[in-house]
C-alpha positions as CSV (number, residue, x, y, z in Angstrom):
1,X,-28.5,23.3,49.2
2,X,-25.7,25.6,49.7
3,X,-23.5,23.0,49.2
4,X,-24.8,22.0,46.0
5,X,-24.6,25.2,45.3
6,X,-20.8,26.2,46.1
7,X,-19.6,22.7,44.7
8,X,-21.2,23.8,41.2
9,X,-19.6,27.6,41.4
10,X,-16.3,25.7,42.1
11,X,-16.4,23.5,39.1
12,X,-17.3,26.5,37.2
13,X,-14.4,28.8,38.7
14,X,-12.0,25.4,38.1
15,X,-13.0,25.0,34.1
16,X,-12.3,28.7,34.1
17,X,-8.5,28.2,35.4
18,X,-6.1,28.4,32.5
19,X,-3.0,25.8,33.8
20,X,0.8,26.5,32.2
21,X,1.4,24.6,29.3
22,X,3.8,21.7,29.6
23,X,5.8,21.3,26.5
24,X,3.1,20.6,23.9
25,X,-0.3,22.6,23.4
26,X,-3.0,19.9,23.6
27,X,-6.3,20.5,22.0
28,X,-9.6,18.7,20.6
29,X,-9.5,16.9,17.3
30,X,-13.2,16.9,15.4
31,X,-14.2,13.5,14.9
32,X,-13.9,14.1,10.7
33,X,-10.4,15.3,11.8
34,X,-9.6,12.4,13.7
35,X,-11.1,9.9,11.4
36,X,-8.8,10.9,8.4
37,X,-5.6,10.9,10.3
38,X,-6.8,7.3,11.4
39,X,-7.4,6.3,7.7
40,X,-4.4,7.7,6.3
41,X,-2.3,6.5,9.2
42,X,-3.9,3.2,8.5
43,X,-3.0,2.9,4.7
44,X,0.4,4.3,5.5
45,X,0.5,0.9,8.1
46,X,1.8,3.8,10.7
47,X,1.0,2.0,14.0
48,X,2.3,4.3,15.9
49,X,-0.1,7.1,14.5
50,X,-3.2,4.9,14.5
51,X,-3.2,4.2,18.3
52,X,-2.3,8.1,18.7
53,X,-5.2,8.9,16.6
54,X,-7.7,6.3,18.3
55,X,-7.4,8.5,21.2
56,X,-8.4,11.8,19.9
57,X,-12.4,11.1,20.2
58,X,-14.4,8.3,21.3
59,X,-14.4,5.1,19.8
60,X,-17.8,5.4,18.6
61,X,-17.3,9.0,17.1
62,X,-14.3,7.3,15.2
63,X,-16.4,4.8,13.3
64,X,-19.0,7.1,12.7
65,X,-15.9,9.6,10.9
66,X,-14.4,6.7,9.3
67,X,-17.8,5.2,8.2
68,X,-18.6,9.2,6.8
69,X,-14.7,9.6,5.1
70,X,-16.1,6.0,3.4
71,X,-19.2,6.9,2.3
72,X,-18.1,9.7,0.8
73,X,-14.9,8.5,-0.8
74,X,-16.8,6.4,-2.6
75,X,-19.4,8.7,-4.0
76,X,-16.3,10.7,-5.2
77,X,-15.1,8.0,-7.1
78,X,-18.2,6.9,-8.2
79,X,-18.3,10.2,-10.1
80,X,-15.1,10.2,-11.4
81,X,-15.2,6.9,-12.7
82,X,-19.1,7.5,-14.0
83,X,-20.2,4.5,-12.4
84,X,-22.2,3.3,-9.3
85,X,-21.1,3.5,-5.6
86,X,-21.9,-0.4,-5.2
87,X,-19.7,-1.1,-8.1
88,X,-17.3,1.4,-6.6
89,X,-17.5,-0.3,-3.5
90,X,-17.3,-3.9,-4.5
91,X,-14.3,-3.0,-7.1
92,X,-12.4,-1.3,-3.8
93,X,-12.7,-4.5,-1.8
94,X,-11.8,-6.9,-4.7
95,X,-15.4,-8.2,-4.5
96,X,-17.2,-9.6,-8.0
97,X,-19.6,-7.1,-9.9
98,X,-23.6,-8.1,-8.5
């Protein structure tokens, strides 16, 4: 038990630990962060950023930011142009009018 015990304090006491900083400050992108680097980097055809940006949260948390930044780009247009997001949508992806 004790040893559960110390291995748990240590983990804490080691999360705790501020290391130097080599070079560049790393920190933690928010998903809607990450997803609209990865967007723009992607129109921009910036390969370079979009595997930098891949990294920055899970695969999973990407598509569900890039699925979001959709949605909602979309739904701005949509207002703008005073029509529908399916007729939005389908117009965006060169797709006939249902």
């Amino acid at each position: 038990m004790w040893g559960r015990v110390r291995e748990s304090g240590a983990g804490f006491l080691n999360a705790l630990r501020t290391e130097a900083k080599s070079g560049r400050e790393v920190r933690s992108h928010n998903l809607f962060e990450a997803a609209a680097a990865h967007v723009a980097a992607c129109a921009e055809d910036d390969q370079e950023r979009i595997e930098e940006t891949a990294g920055w949260v899970s695969p999973e948390a990407l598509s569900f930011g890039v699925n979001e930044l959709a949605c909602r780009a979309v739904i701005a247009l949509a207002r703008e142009r005073d029509e529908s997001p399916r007729t939005v949508a389908r117009s965006l992806l060169g797709l006939p009018t249902a």
